[in-house]
C-alpha positions in Angstrom: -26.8 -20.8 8.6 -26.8 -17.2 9.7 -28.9 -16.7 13.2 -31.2 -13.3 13.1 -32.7 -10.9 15.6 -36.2 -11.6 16.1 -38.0 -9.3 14.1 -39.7 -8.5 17.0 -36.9 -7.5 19.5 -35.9 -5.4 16.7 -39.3 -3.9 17.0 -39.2 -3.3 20.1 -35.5 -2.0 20.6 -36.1 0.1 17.6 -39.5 1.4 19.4 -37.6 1.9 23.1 -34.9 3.9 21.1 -37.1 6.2 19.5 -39.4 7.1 22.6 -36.4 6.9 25.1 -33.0 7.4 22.9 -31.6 4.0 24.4 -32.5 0.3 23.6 -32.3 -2.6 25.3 -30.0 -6.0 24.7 -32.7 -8.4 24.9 -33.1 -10.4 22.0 -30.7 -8.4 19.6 -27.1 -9.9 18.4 -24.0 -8.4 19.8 -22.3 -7.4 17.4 -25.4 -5.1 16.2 -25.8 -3.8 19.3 -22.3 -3.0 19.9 -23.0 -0.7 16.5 -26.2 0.6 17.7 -24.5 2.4 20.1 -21.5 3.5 17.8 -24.3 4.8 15.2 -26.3 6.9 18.3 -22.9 7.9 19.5 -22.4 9.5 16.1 -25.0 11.5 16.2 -27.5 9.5 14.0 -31.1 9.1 14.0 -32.4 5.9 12.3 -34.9 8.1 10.1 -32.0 10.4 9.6 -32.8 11.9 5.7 -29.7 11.4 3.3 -27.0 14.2 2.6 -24.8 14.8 -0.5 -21.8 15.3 2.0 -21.4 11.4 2.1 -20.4 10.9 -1.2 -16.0 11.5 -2.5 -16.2 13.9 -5.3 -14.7 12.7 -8.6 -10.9 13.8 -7.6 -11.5 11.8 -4.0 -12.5 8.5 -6.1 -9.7 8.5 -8.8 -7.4 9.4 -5.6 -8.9 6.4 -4.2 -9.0 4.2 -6.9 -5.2 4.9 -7.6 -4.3 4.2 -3.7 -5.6 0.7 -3.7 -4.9 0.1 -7.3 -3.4 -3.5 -5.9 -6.3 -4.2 -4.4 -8.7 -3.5 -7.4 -6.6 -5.5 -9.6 -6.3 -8.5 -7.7 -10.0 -8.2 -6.6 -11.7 -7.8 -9.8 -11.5 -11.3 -11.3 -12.8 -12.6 -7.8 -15.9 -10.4 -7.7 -16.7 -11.2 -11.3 -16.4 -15.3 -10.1 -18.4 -14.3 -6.9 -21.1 -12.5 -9.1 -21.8 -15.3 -11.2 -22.5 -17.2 -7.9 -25.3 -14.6 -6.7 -26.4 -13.5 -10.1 -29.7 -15.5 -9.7 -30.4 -13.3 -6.2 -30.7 -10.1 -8.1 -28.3 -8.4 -5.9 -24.6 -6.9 -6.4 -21.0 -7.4 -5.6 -19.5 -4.5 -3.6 -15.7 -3.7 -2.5 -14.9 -0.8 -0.6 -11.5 0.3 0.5 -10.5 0.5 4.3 -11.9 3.7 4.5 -15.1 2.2 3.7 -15.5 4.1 0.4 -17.4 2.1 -2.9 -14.6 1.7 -5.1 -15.8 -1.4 -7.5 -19.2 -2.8 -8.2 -20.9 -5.3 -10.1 -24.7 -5.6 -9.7 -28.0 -6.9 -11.6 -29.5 -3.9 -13.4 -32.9 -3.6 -11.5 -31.3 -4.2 -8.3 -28.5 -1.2 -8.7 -31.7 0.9 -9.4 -32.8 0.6 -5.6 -29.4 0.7 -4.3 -28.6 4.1 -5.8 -31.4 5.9 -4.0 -29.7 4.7 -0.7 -26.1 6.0 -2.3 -24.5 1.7 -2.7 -22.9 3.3 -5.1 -19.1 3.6 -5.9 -17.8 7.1 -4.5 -20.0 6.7 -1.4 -18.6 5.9 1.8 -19.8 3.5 4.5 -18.2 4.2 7.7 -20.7 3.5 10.4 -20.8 7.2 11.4 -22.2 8.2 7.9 -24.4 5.6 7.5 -24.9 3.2 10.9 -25.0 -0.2 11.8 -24.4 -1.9 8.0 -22.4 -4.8 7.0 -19.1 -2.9 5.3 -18.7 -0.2 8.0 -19.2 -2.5 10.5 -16.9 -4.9 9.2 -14.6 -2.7 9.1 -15.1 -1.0 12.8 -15.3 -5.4 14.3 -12.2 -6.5 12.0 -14.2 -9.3 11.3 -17.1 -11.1 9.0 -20.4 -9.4 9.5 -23.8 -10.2 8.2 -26.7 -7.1 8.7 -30.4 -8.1 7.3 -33.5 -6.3 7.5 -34.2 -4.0 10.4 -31.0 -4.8 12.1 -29.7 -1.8 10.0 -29.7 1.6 12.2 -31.1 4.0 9.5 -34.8 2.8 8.6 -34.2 3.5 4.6 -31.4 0.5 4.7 -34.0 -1.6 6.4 -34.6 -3.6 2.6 -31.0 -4.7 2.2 -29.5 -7.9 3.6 -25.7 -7.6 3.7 -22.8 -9.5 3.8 -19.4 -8.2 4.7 -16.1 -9.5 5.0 -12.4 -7.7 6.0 -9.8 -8.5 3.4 -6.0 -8.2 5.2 -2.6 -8.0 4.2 -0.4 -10.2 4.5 1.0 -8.1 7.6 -2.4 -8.4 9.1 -3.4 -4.8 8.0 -7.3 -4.3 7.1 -7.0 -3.7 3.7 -11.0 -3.1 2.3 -13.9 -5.4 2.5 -16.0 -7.5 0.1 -19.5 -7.4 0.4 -22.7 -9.0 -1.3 -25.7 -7.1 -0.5 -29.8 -7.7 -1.9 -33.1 -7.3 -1.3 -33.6 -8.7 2.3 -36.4 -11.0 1.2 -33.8 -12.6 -1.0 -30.8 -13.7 1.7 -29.5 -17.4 1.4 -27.8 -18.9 4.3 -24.2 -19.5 2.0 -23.9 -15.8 1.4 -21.9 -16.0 4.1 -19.6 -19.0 2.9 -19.4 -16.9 -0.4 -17.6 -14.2 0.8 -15.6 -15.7 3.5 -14.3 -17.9 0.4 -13.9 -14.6 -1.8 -12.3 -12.8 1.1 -10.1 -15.6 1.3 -9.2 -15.8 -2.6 -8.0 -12.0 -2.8 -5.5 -12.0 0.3 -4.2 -14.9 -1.3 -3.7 -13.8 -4.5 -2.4 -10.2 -3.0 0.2 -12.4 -0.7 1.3 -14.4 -3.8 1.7 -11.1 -5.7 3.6 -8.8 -3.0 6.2 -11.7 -2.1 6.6 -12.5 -5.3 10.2 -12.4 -4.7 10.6 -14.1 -1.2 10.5 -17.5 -0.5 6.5 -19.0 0.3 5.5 -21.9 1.7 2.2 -23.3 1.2 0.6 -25.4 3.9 -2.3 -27.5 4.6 -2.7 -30.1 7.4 -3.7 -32.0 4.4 -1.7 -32.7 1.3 -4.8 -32.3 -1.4 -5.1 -29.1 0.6 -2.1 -27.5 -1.0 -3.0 -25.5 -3.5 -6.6 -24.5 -2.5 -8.5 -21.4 -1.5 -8.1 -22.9 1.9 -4.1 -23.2 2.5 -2.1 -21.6 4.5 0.7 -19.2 2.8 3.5 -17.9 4.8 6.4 -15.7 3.2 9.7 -15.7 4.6 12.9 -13.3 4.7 16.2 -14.2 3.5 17.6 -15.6 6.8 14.5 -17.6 7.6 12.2 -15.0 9.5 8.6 -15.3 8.7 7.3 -11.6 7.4 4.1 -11.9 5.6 1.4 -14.7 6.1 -2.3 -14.9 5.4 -5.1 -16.1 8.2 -4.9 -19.5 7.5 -1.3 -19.6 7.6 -1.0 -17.7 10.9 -3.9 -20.3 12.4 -2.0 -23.4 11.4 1.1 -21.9 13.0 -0.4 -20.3 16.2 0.3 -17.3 15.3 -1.1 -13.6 15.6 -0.6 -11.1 12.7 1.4 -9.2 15.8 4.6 -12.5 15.1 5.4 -11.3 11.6 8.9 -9.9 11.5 9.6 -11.0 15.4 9.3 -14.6 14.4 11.9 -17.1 13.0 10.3 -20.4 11.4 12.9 -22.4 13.4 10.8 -21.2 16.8 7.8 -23.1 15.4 8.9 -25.7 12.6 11.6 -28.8 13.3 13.2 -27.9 10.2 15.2 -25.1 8.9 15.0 -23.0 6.1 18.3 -24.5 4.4 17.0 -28.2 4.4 13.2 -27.1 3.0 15.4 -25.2 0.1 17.6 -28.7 -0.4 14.2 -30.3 -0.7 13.3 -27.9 -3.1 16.1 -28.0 -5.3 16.0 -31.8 -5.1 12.8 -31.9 -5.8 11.0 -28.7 -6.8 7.0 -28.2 -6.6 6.7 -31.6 -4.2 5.3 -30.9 -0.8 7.0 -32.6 2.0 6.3 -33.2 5.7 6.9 -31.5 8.5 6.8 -31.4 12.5 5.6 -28.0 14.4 6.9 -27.7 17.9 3.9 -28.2 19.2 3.9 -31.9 17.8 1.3 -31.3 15.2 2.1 -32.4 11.1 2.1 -30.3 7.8 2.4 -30.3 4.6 4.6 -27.7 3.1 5.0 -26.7 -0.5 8.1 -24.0 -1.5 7.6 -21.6 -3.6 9.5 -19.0 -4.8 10.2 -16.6 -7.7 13.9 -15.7 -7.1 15.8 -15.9 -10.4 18.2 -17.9 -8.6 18.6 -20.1 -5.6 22.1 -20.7 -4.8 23.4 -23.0 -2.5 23.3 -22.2 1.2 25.7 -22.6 3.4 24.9 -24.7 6.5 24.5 -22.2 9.9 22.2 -21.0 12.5 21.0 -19.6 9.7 20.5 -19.5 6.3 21.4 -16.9 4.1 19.9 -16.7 0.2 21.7 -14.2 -2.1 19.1 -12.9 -4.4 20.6 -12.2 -8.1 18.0 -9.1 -8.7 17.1 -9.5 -12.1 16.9 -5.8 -13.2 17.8 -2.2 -11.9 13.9 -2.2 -10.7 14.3 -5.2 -8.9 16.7 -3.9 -6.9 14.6 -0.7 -5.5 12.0 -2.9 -4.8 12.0 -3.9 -1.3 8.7 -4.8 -0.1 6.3 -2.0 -0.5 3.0 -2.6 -2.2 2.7 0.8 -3.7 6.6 1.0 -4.9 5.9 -3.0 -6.3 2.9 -2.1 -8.3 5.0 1.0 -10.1 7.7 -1.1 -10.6 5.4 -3.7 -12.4 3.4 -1.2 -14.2 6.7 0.3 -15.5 8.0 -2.7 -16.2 5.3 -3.7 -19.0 5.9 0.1 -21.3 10.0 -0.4 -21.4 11.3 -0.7 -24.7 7.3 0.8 -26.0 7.1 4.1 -27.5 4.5 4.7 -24.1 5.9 8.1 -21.8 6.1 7.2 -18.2 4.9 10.2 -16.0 6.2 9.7 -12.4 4.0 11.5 -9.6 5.0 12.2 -6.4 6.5 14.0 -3.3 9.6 15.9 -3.4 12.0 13.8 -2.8 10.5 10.3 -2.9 13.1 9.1 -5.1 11.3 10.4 -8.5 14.9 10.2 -10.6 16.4 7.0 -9.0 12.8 5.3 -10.4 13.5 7.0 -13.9 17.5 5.8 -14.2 16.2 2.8 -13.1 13.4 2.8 -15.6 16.6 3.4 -18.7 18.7 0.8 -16.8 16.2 -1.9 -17.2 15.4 -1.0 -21.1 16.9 -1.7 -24.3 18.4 1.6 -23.7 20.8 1.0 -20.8 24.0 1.5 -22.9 22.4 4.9 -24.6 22.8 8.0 -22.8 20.3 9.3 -19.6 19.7 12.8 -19.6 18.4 14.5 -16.9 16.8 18.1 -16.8 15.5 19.5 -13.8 13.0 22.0 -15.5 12.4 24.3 -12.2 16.2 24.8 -12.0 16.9 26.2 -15.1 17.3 30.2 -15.7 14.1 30.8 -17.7 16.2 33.0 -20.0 18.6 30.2 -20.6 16.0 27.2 -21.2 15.3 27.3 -24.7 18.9 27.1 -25.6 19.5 24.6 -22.9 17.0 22.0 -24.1 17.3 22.8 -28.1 21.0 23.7 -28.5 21.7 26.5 -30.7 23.8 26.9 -34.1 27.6 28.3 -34.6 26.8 32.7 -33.7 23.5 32.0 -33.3 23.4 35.0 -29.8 25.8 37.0 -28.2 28.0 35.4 -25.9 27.3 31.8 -27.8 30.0 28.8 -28.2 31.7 29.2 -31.5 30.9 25.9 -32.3 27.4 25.9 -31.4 25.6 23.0 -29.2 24.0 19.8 -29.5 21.5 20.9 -26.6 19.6 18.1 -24.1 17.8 16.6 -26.3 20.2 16.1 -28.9 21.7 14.9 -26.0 19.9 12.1 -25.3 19.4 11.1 -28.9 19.3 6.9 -28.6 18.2 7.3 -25.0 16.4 8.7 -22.4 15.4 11.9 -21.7 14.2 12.7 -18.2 12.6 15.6 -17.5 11.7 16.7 -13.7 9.4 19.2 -12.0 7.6 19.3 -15.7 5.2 21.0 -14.1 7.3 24.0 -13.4 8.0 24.4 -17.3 7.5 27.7 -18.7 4.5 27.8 -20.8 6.5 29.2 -23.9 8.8 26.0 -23.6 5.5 23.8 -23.3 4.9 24.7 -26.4 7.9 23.9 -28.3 8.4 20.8 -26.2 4.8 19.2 -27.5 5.8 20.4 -31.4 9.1 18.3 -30.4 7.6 15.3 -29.2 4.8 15.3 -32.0 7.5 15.6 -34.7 10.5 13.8 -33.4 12.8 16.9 -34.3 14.5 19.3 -32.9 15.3 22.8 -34.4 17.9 24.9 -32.4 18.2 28.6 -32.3 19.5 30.1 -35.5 19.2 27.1 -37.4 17.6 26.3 -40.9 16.7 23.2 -40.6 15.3 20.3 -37.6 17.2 17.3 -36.8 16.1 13.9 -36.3 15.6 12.9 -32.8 14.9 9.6 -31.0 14.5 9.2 -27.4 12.2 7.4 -24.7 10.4 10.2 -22.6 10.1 10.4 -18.8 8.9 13.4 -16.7 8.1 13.6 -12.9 6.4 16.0 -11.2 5.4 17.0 -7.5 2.5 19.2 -8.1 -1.0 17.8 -9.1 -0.4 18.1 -13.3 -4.0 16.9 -14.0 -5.4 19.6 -11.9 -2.9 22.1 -13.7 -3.8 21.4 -16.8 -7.8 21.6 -16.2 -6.9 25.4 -14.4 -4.9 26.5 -17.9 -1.7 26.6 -16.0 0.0 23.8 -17.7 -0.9 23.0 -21.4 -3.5 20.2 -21.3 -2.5 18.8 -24.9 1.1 18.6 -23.6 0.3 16.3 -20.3 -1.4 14.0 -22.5 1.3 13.5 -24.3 3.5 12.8 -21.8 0.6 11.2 -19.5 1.1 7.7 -21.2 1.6 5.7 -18.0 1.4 7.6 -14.9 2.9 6.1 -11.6 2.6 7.7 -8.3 5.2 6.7 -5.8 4.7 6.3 -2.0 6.1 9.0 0.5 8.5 7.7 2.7 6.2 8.0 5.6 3.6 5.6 3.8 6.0 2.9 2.7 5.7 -0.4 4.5 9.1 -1.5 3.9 11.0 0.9 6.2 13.4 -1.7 7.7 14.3 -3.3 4.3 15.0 0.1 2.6 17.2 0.9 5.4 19.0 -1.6 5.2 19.1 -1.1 1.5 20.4 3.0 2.2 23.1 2.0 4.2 25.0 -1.0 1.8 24.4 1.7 -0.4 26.3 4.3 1.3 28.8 1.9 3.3 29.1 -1.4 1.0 32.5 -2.6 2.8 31.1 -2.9 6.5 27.4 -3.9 8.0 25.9 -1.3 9.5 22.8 -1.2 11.2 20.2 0.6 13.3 19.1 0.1 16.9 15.8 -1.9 17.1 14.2 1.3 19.1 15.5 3.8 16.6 14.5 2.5 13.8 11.1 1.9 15.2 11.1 6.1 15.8 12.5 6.6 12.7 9.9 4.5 11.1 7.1 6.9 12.6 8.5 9.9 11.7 7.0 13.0 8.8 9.7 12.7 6.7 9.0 16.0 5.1 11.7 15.7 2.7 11.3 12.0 2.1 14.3 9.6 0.8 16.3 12.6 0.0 16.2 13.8 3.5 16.5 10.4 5.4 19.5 9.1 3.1 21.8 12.8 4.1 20.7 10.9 7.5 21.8 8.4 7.6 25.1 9.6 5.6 25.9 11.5 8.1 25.1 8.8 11.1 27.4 6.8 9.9 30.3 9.3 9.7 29.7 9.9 13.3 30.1 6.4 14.1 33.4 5.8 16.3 36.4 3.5 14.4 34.7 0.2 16.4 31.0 1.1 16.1 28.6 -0.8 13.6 25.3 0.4 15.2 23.5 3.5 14.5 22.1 4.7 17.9 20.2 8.6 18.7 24.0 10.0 19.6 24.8 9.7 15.8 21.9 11.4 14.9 21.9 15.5 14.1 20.3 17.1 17.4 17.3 18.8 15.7 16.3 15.0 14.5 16.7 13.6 17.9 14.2 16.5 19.3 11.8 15.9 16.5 11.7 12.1 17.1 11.0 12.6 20.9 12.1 10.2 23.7 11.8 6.5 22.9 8.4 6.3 24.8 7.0 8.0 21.7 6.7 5.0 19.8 5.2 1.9 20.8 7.0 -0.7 21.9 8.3 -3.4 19.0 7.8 -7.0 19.6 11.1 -8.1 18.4 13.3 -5.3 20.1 11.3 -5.1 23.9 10.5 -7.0 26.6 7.7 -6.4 28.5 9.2 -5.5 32.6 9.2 -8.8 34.6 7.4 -7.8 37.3 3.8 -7.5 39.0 2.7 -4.6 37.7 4.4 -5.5 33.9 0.3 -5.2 32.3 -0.3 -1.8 34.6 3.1 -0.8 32.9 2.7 -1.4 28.7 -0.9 0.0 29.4 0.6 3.5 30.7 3.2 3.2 28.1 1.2 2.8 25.3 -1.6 5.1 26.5 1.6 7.6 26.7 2.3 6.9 23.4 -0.7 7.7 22.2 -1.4 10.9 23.7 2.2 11.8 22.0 1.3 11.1 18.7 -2.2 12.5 18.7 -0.6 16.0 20.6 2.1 15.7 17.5 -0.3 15.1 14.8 -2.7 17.7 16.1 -5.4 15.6 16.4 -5.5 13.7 13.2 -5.9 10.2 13.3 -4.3 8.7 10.1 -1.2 10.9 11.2 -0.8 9.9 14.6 -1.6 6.0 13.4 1.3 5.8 10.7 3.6 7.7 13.6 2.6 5.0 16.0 2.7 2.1 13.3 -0.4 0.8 13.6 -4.0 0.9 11.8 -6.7 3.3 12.3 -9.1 0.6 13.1 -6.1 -0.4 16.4 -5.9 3.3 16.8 -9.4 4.0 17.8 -10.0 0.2 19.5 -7.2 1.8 21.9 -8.9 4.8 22.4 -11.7 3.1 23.1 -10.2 0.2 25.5 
């Protein structure tokens, strides 16, 4: 059961704060106190009247909503269970991104009502310094499971709610969002808090069992009824036996801190290695089995995995599994939660007569997605078309894309042409930068796609045609369309599934895409990058995305020497290595630095990554999020450093 603040040190604090603009500790939790400050240090007043300014405007949520569609998805079902718990309180079900913004929730009628007029609402945001000391932005600020009732809210018009917040991570330890139940504060229970620890729990394992999908799992309990619960540990591991993912409760029965994943093998904490639990598991697959930590302490371990194959391993320091990939998707996908969830969603429409509408930045790897799209389909065998519609001479288009009859212009092949769309009759047609079409060409391209014919110049008659449609686009096409520059009854047409791939500077599977690039570009030797650069590289803009960082590292590896395997800074062109700085500009990896053996080694990381800092926030001018991903870290750890 959840201990309060008297009401009457809040009473007093609150009364001390308004005649003196401070408070005092006595009596008040911590925690709350810590926000009080935060909240005051924000520039609030706790009968501070509420502004529209608060709230993400339509665009902001759907932008939102698209971002953390993982989340949502894997969330949903969970609130709905959690709901039914709470339904009796007449209160509601909140979860909020880690921005702290209202994306989902589910609430009893007269309650949503009250909460409204304080803006608990989706859209609004609850970062502390909008709306002080309240269970989702301080969750959110503390990392950690926060309970706020009554008065202990900063702003006076919050003072009816009870809330209960908890963080939901990653499986790489990032803060993710938070689930909250909030009510009327003469309605708490003391399991509330139970309830969403539990739910919290639920969704980061369902979001780990989803994202490493494809690596091998293992499931652990101290207990073996425990396997299987809301309450096991799950840990994913790499191909050669490195543990890369986990969620709380693995990391706790393992000693671990979220700061271990990718700089810890299993063998440094398990007396078993990876090739004897996969003999287990072919022996006898689904059956958990024992095992010894280092530390002397027993588990039991359950493998999962959903490799198509698992073929025998060879007995070495380590093991090494060769994943058969089961499709031309499959083998883009190397880790990242936002490339996973457009591979899925792509996944479900091949072989339907659904479009696909790819999104995203120049260069994030719009037309590798598509071929790989017509690769995986019923299709694979059937011509791929591609027509990049800003490149085309806008006198030449219409010819281009419909073909034209025998002498149907001047200048015209004798014996006509099929034209690209003929072309890709049985097929796939592709077209990119859409959004650059002339609007002439929209218009024969929707009569096209409506009729399933094509009609080229100078002909009589149409022709059948029958093709699966994709189109990608950089610029906003939704926005385009509502403005009259791009014809609205066109991008519905094509807008059957949209997908918006990750920028390269967003993707969380950096070193596994590298090392995806370069078998790519060099299959007949290993070639690899040093720890520290790929740790800059990592951190960098990457204005022109995968496009850019592939003509990279193409031509890093023809500046490697005849006996060189490793791709160091001296391979790289020279306006790179001035745009990536010295190596103090990124903060120092676990796996590929050691702190300085010596007195001063604590004095020494401090001024390094205080350096660091300072770097990225002079580079990104000041914005956060930018100097954060350059730094590869969190907001929340960006601003607990700044604060430290």
């Amino acid at each position: 059961m959840r201990t309060t603040s008297p009401a009457l040190a809040l009473r007093q604090a609150r009364l001390h704060l308004q005649e003196h603009g401070d408070f005092r500790l006595d009596g008040i939790d911590e925690r709350v106190a810590r926000s009080w400050r935060r909240s005051m240090s924000a520039g609030l007043l706790p009968n501070a009247r509420l502004t529209e300014t608060e709230h993400a405007s339509a665009s902001g949520l759907r932008d939102a909503l698209a971002f953390n569609v993982d989340l949502l998805s894997h969330s949903r079902p969970v609130m709905e269970f959690l709901f039914e718990q709470v339904r009796h309180s007449q209160g509601m079900v909140i979860l909020a991104d880690q921005r702290g913004t209202l994306m989902h929730t589910l609430g009893h009628p007269e309650f949503l009502g009250k909460a409204e007029r304080v803006a608990l609402s989706s859209g609004a945001c609850w970062q502390e310094k909008y709306r002080g000391t309240n269970a989702i932005g301080t969750a959110l600020v503390e990392s950690s499971t926060v309970e706020i009732h009554g008065a202990e809210h900063f702003l006076e018009r919050n003072g009816f709610l009870t809330c209960t917040a908890a963080p939901i991570m990653s499986g790489k330890g990032e803060l993710m969002g938070v689930i909250d139940i909030s009510g009327d504060h003469r309605g708490s229970h003391p399991h509330t808090l139970g309830l969403v620890n539990m739910a919290a729990s639920m969704i980061e394992n369902r979001l780990l069992s989803a994202t490493c999908r494809r690596q091998i799992r293992l499931h652990l309990h101290a207990q073996l009824e425990g396997i299987g619960s809301v309450a096991e540990g799950i840990v994913a591991l790499s191909d050669d036996g490195w543990i890369v993912g986990a969620n709380r409760a693995g990391l706790a029965l393992l000693r671990l801190r979220s700061l271990d994943l990718g700089a810890t093998p299993l063998s440094s904490v398990m007396e078993v290695r990876l090739d004897e639990l996969l003999s287990r598991h072919r022996r006898r697959a689904g059956q958990p089995s024992q095992v010894h930590l280092l530390d002397g302490s027993v588990l039991f371990v359950q493998l999962q995995t959903d490799k198509l194959t698992l073929p025998a391993v060879q007995v070495a320091a380590a093991a090494t599994v060769h994943v058969v990939a089961s499709d031309a998707l499959s083998r883009l996908d190397t880790g990242d939660l936002r490339w996973h969830s457009a591979t899925e969603k792509a996944r479900r429409v091949l072989d339907k007569p659904i479009p696909l509408l790819i999104q995203g930045e120049s260069g994030v790897g719009k037309e590798l997605f598509a071929r790989a799209v017509h690769d995986s389909s019923a299709r694979r065998g059937a011509p791929f078309v591609a027509i990049n519609c800003a490149a085309l001479p806008e006198n030449l288009i219409e010819a281009e894309l419909f073909g034209y009859a025998p002498g149907a212009f001047t200048g015209a092949r004798r014996e006509g042409s099929l034209g690209r769309l003929r072309e890709a009759h049985g097929g796939t047609l592709f077209l990119d930068e859409i959004g650059d079409m002339p609007m002439a060409m929209q218009t024969r391209l929707l009569r096209v796609l409506q009729e399933r014919r094509v009609t080229p110049l100078g002909a009589g008659h149409g022709v059948d045609v029958d093709f699966a449609l994709i189109c990608a686009t950089h610029c906003k096409l939704r926005e385009q369309a509502q403005s009259g520059a791009f014809r609205s009854d066109l991008y519905y047409r094509i807008n059957g599934l949209t997908v918006l791939l990750p920028a390269l500077r967003e993707r969380t599977d950096f070193e596994a895409l590298t090392l995806r690039l370069l078998r790519n570009l060099q299959p007949d030797l290993a070639i690899t990058v040093a720890s520290d650069l790929l740790q800059c590289l990592s951190t960098h803009d990457w204005p022109g995305n995968l496009r850019q960082y592939v003509n990279v590292l193409r031509t890093a590896i023809a500046m490697l020497d005849p006996h060189e395997t490793c791709i160091n800074s001296q391979h790289l062109p020279d306006d790179l290595v001035q745009d990536l700085g010295p190596p103090a500009a990124a903060l120092p990896s676990t796996s590929a630095v050691k702190p300085p053996r010596s007195d001063n080694a604590s004095h020494h990381l401090g001024e390094l990554s205080r350096l660091a800092i300072r770097q990225a926030l002079e580079a990104s001018r000041g914005n956060m999020s930018q100097a954060a991903r350059r730094l590869g870290i969190s907001r929340q750890t960006l601003y607990r450093k700044l604060s430290d």
